[in-house]
Backbone as JSON Lines, residues from 0, in Angstrom:
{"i":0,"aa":"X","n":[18.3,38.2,108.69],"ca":[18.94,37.26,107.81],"c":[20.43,37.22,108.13]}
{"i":1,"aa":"X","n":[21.0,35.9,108.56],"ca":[22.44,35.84,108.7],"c":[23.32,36.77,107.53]}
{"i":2,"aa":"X","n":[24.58,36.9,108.34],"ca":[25.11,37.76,107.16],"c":[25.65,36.32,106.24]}
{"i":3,"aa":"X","n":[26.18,36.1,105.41],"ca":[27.03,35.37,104.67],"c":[28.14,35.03,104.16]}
{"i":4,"aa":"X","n":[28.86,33.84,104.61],"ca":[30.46,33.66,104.8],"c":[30.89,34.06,103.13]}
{"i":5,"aa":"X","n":[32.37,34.4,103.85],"ca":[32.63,34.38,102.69],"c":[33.36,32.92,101.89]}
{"i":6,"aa":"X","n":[33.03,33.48,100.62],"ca":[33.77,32.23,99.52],"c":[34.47,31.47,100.14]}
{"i":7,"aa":"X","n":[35.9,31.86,100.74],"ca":[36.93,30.83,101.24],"c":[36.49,30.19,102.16]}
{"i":8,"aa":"X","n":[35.42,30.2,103.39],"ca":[34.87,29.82,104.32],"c":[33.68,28.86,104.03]}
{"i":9,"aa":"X","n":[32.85,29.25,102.67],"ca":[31.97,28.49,102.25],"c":[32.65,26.85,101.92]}
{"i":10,"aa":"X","n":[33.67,27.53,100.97],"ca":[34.68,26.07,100.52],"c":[35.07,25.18,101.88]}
{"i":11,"aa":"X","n":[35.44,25.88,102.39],"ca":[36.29,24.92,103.75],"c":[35.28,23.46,103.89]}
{"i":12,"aa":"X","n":[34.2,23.65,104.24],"ca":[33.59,22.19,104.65],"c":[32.61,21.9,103.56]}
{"i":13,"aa":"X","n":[32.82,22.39,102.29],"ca":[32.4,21.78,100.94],"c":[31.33,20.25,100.91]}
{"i":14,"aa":"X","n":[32.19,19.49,101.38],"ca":[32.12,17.78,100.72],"c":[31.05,17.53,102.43]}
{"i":15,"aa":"X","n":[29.28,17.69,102.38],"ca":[29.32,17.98,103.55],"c":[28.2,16.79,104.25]}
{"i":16,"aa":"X","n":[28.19,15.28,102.85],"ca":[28.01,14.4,103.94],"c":[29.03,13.54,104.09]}
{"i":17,"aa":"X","n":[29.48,12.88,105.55],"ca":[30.04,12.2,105.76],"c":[31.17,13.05,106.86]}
{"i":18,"aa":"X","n":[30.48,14.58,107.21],"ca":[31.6,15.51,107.82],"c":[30.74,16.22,108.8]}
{"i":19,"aa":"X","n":[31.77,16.65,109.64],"ca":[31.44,16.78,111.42],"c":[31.89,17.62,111.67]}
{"i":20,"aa":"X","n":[31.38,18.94,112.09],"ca":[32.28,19.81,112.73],"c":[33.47,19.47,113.78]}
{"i":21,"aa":"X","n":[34.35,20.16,114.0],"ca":[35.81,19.98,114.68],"c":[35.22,20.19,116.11]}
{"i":22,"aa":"X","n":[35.23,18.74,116.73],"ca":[35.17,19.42,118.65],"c":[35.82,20.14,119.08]}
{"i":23,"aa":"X","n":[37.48,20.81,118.55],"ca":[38.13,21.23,119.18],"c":[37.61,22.95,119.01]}
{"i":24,"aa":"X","n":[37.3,23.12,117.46],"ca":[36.87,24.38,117.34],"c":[35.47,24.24,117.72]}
{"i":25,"aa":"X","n":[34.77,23.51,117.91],"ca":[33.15,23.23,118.56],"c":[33.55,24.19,119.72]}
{"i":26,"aa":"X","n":[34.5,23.85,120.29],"ca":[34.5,23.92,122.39],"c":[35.1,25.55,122.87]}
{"i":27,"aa":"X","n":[36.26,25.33,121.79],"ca":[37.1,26.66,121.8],"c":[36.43,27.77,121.52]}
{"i":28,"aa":"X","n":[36.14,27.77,120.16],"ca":[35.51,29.13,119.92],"c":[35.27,30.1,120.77]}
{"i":29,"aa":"X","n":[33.75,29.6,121.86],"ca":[33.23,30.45,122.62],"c":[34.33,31.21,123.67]}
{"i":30,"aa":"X","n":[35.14,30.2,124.1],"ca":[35.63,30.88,125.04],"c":[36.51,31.9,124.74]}
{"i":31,"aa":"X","n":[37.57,31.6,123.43],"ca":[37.96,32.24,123.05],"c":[38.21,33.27,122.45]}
{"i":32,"aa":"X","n":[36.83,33.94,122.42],"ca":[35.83,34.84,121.7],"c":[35.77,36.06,122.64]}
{"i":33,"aa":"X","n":[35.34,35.46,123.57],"ca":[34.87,36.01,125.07],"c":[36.61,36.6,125.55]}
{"i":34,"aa":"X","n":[37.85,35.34,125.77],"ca":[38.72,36.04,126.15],"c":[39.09,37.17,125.18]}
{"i":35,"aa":"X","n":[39.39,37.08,123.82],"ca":[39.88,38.24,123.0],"c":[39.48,39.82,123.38]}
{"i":36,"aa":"X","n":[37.45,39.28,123.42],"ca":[36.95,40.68,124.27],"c":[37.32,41.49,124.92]}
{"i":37,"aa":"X","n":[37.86,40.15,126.27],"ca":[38.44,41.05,127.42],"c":[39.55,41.4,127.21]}
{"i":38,"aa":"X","n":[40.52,41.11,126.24],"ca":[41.44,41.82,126.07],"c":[41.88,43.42,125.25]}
{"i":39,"aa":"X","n":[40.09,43.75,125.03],"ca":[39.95,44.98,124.57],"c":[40.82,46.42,125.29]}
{"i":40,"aa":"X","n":[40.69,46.08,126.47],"ca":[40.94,47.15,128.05],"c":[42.93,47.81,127.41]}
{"i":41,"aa":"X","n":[43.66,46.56,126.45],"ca":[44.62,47.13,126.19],"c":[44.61,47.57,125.19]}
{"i":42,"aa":"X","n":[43.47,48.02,124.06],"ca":[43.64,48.91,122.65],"c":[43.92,50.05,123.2]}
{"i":43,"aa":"X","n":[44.91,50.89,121.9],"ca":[45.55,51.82,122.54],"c":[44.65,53.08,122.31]}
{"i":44,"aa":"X","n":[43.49,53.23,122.95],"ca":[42.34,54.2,122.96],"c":[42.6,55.49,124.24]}
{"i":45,"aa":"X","n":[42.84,56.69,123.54],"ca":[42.93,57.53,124.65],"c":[41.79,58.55,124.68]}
{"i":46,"aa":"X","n":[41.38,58.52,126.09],"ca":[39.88,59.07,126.68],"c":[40.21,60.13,128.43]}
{"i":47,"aa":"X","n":[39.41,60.88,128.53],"ca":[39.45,61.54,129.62],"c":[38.28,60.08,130.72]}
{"i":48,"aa":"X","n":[37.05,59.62,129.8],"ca":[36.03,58.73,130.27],"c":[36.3,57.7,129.98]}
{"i":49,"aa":"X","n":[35.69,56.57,130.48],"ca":[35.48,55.27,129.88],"c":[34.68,55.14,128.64]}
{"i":50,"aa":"X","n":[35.0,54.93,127.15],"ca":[34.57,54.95,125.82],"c":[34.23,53.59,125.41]}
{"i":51,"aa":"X","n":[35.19,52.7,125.66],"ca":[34.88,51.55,124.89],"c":[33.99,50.52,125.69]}
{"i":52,"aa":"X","n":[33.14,49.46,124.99],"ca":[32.06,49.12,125.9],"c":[33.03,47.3,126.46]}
{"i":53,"aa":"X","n":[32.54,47.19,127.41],"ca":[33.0,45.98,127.64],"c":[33.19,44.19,126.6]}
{"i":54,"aa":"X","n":[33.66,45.19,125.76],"ca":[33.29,43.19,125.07],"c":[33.53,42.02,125.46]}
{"i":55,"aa":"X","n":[34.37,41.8,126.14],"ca":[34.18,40.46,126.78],"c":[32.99,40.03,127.51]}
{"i":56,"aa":"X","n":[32.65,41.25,128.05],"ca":[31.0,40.91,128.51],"c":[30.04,40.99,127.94]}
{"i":57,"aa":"X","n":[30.34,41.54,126.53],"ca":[29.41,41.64,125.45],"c":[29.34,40.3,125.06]}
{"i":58,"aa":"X","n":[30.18,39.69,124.32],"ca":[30.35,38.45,123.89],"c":[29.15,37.5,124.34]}
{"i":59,"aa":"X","n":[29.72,37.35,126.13],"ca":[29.48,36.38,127.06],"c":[27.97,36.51,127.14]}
{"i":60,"aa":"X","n":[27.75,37.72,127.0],"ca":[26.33,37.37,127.06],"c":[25.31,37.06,125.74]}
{"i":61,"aa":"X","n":[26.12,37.84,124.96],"ca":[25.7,36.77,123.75],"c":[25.84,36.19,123.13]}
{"i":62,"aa":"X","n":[26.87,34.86,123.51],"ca":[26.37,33.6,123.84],"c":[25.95,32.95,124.02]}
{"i":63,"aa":"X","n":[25.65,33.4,125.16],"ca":[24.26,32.69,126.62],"c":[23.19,32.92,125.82]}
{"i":64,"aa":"X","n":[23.1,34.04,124.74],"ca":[21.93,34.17,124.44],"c":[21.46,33.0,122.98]}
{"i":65,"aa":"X","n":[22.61,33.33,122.51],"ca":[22.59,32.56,121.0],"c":[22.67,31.31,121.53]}
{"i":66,"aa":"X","n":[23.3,30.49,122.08],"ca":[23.54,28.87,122.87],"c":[23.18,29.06,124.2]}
{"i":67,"aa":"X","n":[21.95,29.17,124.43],"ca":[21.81,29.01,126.17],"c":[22.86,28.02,126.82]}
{"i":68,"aa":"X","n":[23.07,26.46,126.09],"ca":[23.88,25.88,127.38],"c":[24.79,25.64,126.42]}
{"i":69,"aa":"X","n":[25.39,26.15,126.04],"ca":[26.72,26.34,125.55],"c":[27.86,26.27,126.72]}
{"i":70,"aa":"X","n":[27.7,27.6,127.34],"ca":[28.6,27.52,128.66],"c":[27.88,27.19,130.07]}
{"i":71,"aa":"X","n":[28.65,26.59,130.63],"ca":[28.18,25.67,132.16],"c":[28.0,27.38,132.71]}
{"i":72,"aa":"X","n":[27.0,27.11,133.76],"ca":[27.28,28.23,134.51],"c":[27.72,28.55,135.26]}
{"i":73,"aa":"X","n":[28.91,28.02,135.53],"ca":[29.92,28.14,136.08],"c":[31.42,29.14,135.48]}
{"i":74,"aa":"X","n":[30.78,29.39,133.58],"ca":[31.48,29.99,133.26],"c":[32.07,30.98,133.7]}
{"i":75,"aa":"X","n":[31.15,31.88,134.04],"ca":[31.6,33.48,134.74],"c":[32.77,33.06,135.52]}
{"i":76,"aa":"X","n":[33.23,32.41,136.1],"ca":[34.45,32.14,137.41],"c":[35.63,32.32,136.56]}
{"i":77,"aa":"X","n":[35.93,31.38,135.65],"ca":[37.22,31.28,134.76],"c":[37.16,32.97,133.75]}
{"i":78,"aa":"X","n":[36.29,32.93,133.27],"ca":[36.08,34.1,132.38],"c":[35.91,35.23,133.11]}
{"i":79,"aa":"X","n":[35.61,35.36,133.93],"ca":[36.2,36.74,134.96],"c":[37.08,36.92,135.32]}
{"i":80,"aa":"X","n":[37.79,35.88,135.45],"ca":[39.06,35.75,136.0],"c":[40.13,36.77,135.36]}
{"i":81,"aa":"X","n":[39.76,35.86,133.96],"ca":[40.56,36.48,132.79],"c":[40.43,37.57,132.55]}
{"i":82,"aa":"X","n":[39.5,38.61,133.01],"ca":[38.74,40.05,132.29],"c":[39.39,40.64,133.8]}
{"i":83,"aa":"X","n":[39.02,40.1,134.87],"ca":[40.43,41.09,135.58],"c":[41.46,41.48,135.64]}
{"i":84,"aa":"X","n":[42.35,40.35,134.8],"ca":[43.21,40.32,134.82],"c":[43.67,41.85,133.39]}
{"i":85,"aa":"X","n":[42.7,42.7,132.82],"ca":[43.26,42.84,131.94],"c":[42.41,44.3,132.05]}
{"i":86,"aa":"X","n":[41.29,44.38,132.74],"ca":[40.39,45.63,132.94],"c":[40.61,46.46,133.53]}
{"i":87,"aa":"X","n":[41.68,46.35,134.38],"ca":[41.96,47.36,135.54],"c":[41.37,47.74,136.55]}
{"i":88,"aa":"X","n":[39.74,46.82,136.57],"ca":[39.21,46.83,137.61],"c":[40.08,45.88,139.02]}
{"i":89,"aa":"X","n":[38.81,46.33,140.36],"ca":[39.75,45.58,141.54],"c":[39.69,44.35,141.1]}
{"i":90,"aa":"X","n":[40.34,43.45,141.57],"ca":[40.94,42.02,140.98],"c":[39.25,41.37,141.83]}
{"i":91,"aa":"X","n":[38.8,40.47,141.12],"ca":[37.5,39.78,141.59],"c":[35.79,40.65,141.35]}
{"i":92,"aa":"X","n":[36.03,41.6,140.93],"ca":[35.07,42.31,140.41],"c":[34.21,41.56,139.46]}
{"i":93,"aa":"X","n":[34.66,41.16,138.62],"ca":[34.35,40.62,136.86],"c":[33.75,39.21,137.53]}
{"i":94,"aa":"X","n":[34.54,38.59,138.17],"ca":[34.38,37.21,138.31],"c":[32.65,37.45,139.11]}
{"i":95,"aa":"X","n":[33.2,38.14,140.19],"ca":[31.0,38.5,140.8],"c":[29.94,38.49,140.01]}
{"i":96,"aa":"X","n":[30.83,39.54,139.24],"ca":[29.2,40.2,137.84],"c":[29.14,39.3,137.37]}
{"i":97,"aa":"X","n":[30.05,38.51,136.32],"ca":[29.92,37.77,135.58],"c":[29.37,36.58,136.25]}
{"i":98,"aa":"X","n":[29.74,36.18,137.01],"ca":[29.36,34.91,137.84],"c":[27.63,34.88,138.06]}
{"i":99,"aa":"X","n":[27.54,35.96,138.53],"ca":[25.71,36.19,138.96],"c":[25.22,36.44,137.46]}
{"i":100,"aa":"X","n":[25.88,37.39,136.5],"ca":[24.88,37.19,134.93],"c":[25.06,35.81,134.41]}
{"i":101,"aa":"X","n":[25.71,35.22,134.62],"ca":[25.45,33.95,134.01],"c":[24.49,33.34,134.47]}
{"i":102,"aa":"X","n":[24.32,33.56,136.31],"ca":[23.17,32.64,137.11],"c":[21.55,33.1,136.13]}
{"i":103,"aa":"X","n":[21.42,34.42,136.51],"ca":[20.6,35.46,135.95],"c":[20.1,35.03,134.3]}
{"i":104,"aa":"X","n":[21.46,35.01,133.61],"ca":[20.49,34.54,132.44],"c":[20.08,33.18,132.19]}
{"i":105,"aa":"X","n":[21.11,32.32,132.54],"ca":[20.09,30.98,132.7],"c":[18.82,30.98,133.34]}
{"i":106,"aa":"X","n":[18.45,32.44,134.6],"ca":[17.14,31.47,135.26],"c":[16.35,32.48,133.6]}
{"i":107,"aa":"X","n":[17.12,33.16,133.52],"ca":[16.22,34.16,132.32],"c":[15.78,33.1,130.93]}
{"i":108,"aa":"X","n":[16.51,32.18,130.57],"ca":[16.63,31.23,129.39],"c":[15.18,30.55,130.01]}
{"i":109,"aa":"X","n":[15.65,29.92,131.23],"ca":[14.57,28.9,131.41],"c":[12.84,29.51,131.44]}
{"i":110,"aa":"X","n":[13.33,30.9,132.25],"ca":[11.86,31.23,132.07],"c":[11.49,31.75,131.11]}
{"i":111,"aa":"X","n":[11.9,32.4,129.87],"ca":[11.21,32.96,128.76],"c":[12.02,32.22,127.84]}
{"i":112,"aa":"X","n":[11.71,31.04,127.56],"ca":[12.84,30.21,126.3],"c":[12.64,30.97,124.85]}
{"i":113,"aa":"X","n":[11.56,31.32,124.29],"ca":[11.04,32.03,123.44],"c":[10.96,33.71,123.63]}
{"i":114,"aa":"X","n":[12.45,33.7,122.51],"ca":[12.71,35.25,122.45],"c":[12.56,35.41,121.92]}
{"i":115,"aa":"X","n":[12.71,37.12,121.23],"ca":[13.03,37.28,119.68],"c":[14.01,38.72,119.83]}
{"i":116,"aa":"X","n":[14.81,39.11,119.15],"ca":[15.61,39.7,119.15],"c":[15.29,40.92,119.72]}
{"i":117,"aa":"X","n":[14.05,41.76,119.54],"ca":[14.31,43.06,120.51],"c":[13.99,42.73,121.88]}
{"i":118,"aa":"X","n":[13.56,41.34,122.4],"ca":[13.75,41.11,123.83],"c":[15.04,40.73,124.32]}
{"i":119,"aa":"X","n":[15.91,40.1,123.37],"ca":[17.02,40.07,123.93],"c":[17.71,41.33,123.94]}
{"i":120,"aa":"X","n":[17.85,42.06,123.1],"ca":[18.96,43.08,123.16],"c":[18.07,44.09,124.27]}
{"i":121,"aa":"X","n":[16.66,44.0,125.05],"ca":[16.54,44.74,125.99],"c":[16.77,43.82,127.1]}
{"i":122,"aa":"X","n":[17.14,42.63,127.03],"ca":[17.41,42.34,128.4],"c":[19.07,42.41,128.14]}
{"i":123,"aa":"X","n":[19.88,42.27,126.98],"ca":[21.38,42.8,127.25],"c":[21.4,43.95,127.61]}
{"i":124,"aa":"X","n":[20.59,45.11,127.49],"ca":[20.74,46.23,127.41],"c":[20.94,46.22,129.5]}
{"i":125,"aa":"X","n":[19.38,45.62,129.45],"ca":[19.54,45.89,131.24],"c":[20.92,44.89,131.94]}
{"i":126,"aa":"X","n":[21.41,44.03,131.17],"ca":[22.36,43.59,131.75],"c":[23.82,44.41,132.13]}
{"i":127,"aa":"X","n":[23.95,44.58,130.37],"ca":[24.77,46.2,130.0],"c":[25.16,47.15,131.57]}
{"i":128,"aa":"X","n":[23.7,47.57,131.71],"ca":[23.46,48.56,132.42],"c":[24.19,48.27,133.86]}
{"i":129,"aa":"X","n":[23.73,46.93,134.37],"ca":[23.69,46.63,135.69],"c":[25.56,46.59,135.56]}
{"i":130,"aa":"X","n":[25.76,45.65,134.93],"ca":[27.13,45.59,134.89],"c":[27.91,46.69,135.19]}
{"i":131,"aa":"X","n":[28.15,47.66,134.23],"ca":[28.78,48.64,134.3],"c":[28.65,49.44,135.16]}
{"i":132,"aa":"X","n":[27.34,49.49,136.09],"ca":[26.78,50.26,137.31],"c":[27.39,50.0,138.34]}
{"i":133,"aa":"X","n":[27.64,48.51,139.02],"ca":[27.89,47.87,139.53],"c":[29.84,47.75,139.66]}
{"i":134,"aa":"X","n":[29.92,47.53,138.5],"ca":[31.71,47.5,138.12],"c":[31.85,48.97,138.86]}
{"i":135,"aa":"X","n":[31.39,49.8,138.45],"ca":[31.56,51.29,138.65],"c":[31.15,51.55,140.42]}
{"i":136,"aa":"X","n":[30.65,50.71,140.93],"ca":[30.46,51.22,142.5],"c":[31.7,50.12,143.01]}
{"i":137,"aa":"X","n":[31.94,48.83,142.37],"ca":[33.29,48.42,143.29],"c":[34.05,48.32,143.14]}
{"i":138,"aa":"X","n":[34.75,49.56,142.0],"ca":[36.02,50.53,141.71],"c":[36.22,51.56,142.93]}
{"i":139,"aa":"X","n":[34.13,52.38,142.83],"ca":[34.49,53.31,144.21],"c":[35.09,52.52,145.58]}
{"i":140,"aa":"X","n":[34.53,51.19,145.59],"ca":[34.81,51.05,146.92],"c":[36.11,50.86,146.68]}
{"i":141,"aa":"X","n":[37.18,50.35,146.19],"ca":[38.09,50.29,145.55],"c":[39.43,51.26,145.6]}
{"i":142,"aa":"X","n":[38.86,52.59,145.88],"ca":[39.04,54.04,145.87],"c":[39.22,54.49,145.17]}
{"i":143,"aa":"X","n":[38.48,54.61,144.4],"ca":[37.96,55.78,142.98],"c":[37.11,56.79,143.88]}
{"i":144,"aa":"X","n":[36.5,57.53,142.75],"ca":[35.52,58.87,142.98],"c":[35.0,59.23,142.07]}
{"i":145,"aa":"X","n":[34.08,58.61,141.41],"ca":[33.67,58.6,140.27],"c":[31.67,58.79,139.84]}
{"i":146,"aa":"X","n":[31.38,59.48,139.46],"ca":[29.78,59.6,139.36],"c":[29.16,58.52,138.51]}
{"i":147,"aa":"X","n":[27.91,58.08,138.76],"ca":[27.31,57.5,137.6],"c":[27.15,58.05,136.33]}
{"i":148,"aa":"X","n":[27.47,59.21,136.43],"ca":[27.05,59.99,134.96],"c":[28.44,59.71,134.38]}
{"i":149,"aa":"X","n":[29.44,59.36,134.53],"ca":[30.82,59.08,134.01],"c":[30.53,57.73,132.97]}
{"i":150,"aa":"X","n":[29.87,56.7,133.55],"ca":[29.68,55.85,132.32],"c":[28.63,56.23,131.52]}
{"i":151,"aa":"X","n":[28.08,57.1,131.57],"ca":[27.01,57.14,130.13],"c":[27.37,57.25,128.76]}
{"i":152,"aa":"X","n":[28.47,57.4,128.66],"ca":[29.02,57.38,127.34],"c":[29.37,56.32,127.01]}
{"i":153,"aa":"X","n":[30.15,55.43,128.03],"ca":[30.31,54.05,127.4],"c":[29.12,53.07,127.49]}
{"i":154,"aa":"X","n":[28.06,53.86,128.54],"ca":[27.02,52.8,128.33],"c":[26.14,52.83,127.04]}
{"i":155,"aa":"X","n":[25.94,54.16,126.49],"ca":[25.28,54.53,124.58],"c":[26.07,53.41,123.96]}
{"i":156,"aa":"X","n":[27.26,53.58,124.48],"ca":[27.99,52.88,122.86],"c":[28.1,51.43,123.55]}
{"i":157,"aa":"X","n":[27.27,50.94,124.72],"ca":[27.56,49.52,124.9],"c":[26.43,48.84,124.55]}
{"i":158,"aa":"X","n":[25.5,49.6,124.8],"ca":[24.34,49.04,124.37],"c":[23.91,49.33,122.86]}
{"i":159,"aa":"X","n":[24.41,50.56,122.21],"ca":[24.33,50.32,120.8],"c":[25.18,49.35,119.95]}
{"i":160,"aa":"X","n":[26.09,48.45,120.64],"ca":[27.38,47.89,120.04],"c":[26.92,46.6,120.36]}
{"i":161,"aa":"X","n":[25.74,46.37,120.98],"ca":[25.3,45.07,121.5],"c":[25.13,44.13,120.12]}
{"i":162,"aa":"X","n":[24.14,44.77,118.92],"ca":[23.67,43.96,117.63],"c":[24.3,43.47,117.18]}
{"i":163,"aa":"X","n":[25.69,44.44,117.03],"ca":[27.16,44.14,115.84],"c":[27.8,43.11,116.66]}
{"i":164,"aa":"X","n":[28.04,43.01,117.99],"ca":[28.89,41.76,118.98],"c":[27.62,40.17,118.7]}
{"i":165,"aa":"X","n":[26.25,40.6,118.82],"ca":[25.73,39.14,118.51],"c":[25.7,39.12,117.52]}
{"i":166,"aa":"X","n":[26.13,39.48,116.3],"ca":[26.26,39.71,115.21],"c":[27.78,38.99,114.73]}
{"i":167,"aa":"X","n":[28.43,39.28,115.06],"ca":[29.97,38.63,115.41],"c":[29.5,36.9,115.93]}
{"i":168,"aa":"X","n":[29.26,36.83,117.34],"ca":[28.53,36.11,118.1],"c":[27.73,34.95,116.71]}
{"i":169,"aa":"X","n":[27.1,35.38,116.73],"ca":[26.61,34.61,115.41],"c":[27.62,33.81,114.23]}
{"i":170,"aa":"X","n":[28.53,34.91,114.1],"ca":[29.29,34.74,112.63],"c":[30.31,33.57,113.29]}
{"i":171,"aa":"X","n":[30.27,33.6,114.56],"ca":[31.78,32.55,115.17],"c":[31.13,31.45,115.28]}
{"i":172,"aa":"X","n":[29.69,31.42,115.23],"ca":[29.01,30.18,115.67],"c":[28.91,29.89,114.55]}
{"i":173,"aa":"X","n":[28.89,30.1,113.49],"ca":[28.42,29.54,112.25],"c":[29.96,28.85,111.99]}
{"i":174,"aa":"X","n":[31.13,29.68,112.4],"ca":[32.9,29.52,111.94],"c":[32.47,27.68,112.67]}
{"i":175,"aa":"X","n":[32.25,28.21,113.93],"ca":[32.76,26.83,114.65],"c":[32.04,25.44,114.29]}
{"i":176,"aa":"X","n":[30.95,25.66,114.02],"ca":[30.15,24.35,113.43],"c":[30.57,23.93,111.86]}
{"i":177,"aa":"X","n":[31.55,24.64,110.5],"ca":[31.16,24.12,109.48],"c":[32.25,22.6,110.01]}
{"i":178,"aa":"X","n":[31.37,21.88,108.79],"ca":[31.65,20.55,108.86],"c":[33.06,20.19,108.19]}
{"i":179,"aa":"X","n":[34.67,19.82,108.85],"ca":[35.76,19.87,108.29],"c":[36.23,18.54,108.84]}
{"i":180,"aa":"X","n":[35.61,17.83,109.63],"ca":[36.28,16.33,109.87],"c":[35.72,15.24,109.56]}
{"i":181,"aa":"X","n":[36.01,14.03,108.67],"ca":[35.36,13.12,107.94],"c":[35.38,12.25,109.17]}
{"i":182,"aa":"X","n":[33.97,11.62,109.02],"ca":[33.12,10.97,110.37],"c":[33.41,9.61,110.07]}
C-alpha cells in the first residue's frame, strides 16, 4: 500500500478536474532524483570500507522499474556522467555500467512486463551486485588493490536499502504527477 502524502501535498492539486500535472516537474523529477543520489559520494561519512550504497544507481534503477519508459535508454550516458563526476571512481566507469543497465533492463521490461515486487528487488539485487562488482574491478584496473570481499558491506546495505529508495522512487512519482496546472 502506497505510503500517504502528507496534508500540505494532498492540498496542492485539490481542485482536480480541469488540472494537469506540471510537464516541467513531469520531466525533471526523475532525473533529478537520480542526480541528488549521485551526489551521495560527498556526505560527510567516515569509513575504513565502502558503507554507503550507491543511490544514484539505486534510484535509476528504480525508475526503470516503476516507469519502464520513463527514461530513453540512452539515459545511462548523461547520468553517468554526472555520478563520475562525484564518485571518485575512474572518470567513464558509471557511464559503462549505467549505460549497459539501462540496455539490460529494458530488454528485462520487455521480456517479463509482469512483475511483482519480490522479482524486482531480486533482479535490483543482481543488478546491485553486478554493479558494484564491476565498479570495483575498474577501480583495480584503475590502480587500486582491493578484494571482492571489501564491498560486502556496502553490498548488505545496498541491497537492503533497495525497498526504502523505490519507496522514495514511488513517493517522487506520485510528487511529480499531482495535478497543479489548469488545462
Amino acid at each position: 500500500m502506497p505510503t500517504p502524502l502528507p496534508s500540505a501535498l494532498r492540498e496542492l492539486g485539490k481542485p482536480r478536474i480541469n488540472r494537469a500535472a506540471s510537464p516541467f516537474l513531469a520531466l525533471t523529477t526523475p532525473w533529478l532524483l537520480v542526480m541528488l543520489g549521485s551526489l551521495s559520494p560527498s556526505w560527510p561519512v567516515i569509513s575504513s570500507a565502502p558503507v554507503l550504497p550507491p543511490f544514484g544507481f539505486l534510484f535509476l534503477v528504480g525508475w526503470q522499474q516503476l516507469r519502464p519508459g520513463l527514461f530513453p535508454v540512452w539515459a545511462g550516458f548523461p547520468l553517468g556522467l554526472f555520478d563520475d563526476l562525484f564518485s571518485g571512481q575512474p572518470f567513464g566507469s558509471a557511464v559503462v555500467l549505467w549505460s549497459l543497465a539501462m540496455l539490460a533492463l529494458d530488454f528485462i521490461e520487455h521480456r517479463f512486463p509482469w512483475r511483482g515486487f519480490a522479482l524486482n528487488w531480486l533482479v535490483a539485487s543482481a543488478f546491485i551486485t553486478a554493479y558494484l562488482f564491476f565498479a570495483l574491478q575498474i577501480a583495480n584496473l584503475g590502480g587500486g588493490n582491493a578484494t571482492p570481499l571489501v564491498i560486502l558491506p556496502q553490498l548488505a546495505v545496498s541491497v537492503l536499502a533497495y525497498p526504502i529508495t523505490a519507496r522514495l522512487v514511488a513517493l517522487a512519482d506520485r510528487f511529480r504527477l499531482i495535478p497543479v496546472r489548469k488545462v
